[in-house]
C-alpha positions, 0 to 999 in steps of 0.5 A: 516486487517485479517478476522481471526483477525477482530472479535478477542480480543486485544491479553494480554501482556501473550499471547504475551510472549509466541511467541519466537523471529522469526529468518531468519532459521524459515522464510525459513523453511516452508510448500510450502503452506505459500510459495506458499501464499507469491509468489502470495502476491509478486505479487500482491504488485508488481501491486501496483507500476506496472503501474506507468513506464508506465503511460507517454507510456499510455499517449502518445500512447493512445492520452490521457492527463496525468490527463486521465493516472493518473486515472488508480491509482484513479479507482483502489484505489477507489474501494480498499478504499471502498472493503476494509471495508467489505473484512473480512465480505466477508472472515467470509462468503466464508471462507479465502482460497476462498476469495484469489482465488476469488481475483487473480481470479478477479487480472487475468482477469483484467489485461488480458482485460487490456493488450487488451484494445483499450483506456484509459477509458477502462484500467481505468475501467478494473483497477477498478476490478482489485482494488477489487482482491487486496483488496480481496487478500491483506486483507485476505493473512496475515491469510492465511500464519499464518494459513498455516505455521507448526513452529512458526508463526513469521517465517511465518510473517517475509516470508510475510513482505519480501514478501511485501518489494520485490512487492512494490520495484519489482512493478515499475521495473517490469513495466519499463522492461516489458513497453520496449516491450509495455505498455500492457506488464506489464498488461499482466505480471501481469495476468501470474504470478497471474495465477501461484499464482491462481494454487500454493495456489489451489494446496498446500493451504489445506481448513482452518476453517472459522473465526469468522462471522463478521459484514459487518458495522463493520470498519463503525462503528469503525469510530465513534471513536474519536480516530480513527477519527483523525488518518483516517483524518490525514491519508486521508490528507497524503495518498493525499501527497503520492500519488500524488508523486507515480502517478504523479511523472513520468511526471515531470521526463519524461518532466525534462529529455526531457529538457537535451536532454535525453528520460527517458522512461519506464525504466528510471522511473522503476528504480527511483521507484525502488530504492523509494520502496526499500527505503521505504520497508528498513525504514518501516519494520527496522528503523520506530520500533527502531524510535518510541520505540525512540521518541514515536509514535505521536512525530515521526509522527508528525516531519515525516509529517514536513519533507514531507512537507518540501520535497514537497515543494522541489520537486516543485522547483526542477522541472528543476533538473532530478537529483534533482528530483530522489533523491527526490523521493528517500527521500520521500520513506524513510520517507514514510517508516517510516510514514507508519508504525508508523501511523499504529501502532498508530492506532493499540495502540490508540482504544480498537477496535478489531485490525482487525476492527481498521485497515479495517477502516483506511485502506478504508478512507486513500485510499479515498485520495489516489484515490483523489490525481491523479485526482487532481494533473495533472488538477491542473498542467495542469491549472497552474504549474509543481510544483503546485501538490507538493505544494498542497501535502505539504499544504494537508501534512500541514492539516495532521499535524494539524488534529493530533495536534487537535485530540491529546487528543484523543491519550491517550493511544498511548505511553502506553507499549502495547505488541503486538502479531506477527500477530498484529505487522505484521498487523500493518506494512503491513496496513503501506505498503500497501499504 
């Protein structure tokens, strides 16, 4: 995911004893840089989830469909997908501090022509740029903070994980409060604390060397591993079930609370969304580990992709029942917690591909059909049913389980002890969470 970890060797079972055992004191005490470098990651993961309270205000207001709304998600994690292949290339050219200014450069100015837009065409194309920044950005902050960090370097991982965990549980809050004023409010938002960011990390971050140059076909490349093949295949297949319950979820919520008399609105679903990011925050960086040391990585997704599928399908009956609904939603982000991660660290294990061009190459397929999911789920509910995207994220679900099950014998070097550095491990569990 790093620029500095792309062209790096698979760090040896040696040098990954050598780093002592982070503890919460070596993650509070750090230089301002690394802090100024996790606030602006805060924020930036919070813009994940941000607009997804406002969706139904943006449908509504704007005389747009909720196909329309949901294809702010599909231009912003179209253009992530593809950027993400060639983020380290761009950060072993222009160097790692440029690039995170060049991305909350790019995260400032979209969000502010987002919060002035006249129509929803506008606001998906401006989500569009805003998309690059964050790949920009997310690609290249985990290096920078190891990189600026003066003690130990798991202390610093363990402030960057925090920080992740609070943006993707904050986003949708965030977006909730802020879509109680006005649905430009969150965009606006965003671009003042990504502008506080911008000046923090171009005030305390010092110039770092630049990492090694890096091929711009690297993470293409890197597809034509089998084994990698058939965990990016598994992941397209899964990433379409994840975010059609993230982009699409906030309708039925809306239509099921109308039918009890009830007016969700903007908060109502911010606070359901929040309590599924912190859910899945909680599984991915504090159950998914003890969980696959358990039962192995392939077995854990396996049965964690059964059991999505089984909730999906609980999902589209549940269409009536708000209350059935956010509970749900809730589940689903403790099993997304844990699916992400050991997805992950599956592709981490399964290659001898340098873990920086394993992870670019995964991380762009997967959100290929994350950027899919919304431009599918509101037509198809439009054309038939409420429930009918959930079905057909449980069948995509269904086809993930199966591309695994195929593809297994490619897998042979997951559950082998493979000891990772703190960076590594790191790298593995923000790719997870940065669906």
């Amino acid at each position: 995911m790093t620029a500095h970890a792309t062209e790096a060797p698979a760090a040896s079972p040696s040098a990954a004893t050598q780093n002592t055992a982070p503890t919460l004191r070596d993650a509070f005490r750090q230089p301002t840089s690394v802090w100024a470098i996790a606030f602006a990651a805060t924020v930036s993961f919070m813009g994940i989830g941000l607009v997804d309270p406002i969706l139904p205000a943006i449908s509504s207001q704007l005389d747009a469909s909720p196909s329309q709304a949901m294809l702010l998600f599909t231009s912003y994690l179209f253009v992530t997908a593809i950027a993400m292949f060639f983020t380290s290339w761009f950060a072993s050219k222009v160097g790692g501090k440029r690039t995170l200014l060049v991305g909350l450069v790019l995260v400032v100015v979209f969000a502010a022509l987002a919060a002035s837009a006249g129509g929803v065409w506008e606001i998906i194309g401006l989500r569009a740029g805003w998309g690059l920044g964050n790949a920009l950005f997310i690609s290249t902050a985990l290096a920078a903070i190891v990189g600026a960090t003066a003690g130990p370097s798991g202390g610093a991982i363990i402030l960057y994980e925090t920080a992740l965990g609070i943006g993707m549980a904050l986003g949708p809050l965030l977006g909730g409060l802020l879509g109680t004023v006005s649905w430009r409010a969150p965009f606006a938002g965003t671009a003042v604390l990504m502008a506080v960011g911008f000046l923090a990390i171009v005030v305390l971050l010092k110039k770092e060397e630049r990492p090694p140059r890096v091929s711009p076909m690297a993470a293409i490349r890197a597809l034509s591993n089998p084994a990698l093949r058939t965990l990016a295949l598994t992941a397209i297949f899964y990433n379409f079930a994840f975010f059609t319950l993230l982009a699409y979820s906030p309708f039925p919520l809306e239509a099921a609370a109308a039918a009890h008399g009830m007016e969700f609105g903007a908060l109502g679903i911010g606070g359901v969304f929040f309590g599924w990011g912190l859910a899945l925050a909680i599984t991915s960086v504090f159950v998914a580990p003890p969980l696959t040391r358990k039962l192995g990585l392939v077995p854990t997704l396996l049965t964690v992709l059964g059991l999505l599928a089984v909730l999906m399908i609980g999902m589209s009956l549940a269409q009536a029942s708000m209350t059935g609904l956010i509970v749900l939603i809730v589940i689903g982000g403790l099993l997304l917690g844990v699916m992400n991660t050991a997805l992950t660290e599956t592709v981490m294990e399964a290659t001898g591909l340098p873990r920086g061009v394993a992870s670019s190459a995964y991380s762009g397929v997967r959100f290929l059909g994350g950027a899919v999911a919304p431009a599918v789920a509101g037509p198809l509910a439009a054309a038939t049913a409420s429930g009918a995207p959930y079905l057909l994220a449980a069948g995509t679900l269904l086809v993930a389980l199966l591309m695994l099950v195929i593809g297994r014998r490619h897998l042979a070097a997951v559950g082998q002890h493979h000891q990772l550095s703190e960076v590594e491990e790191a790298e593995a569990i923000t790719a997870g969470d940065e669906a």
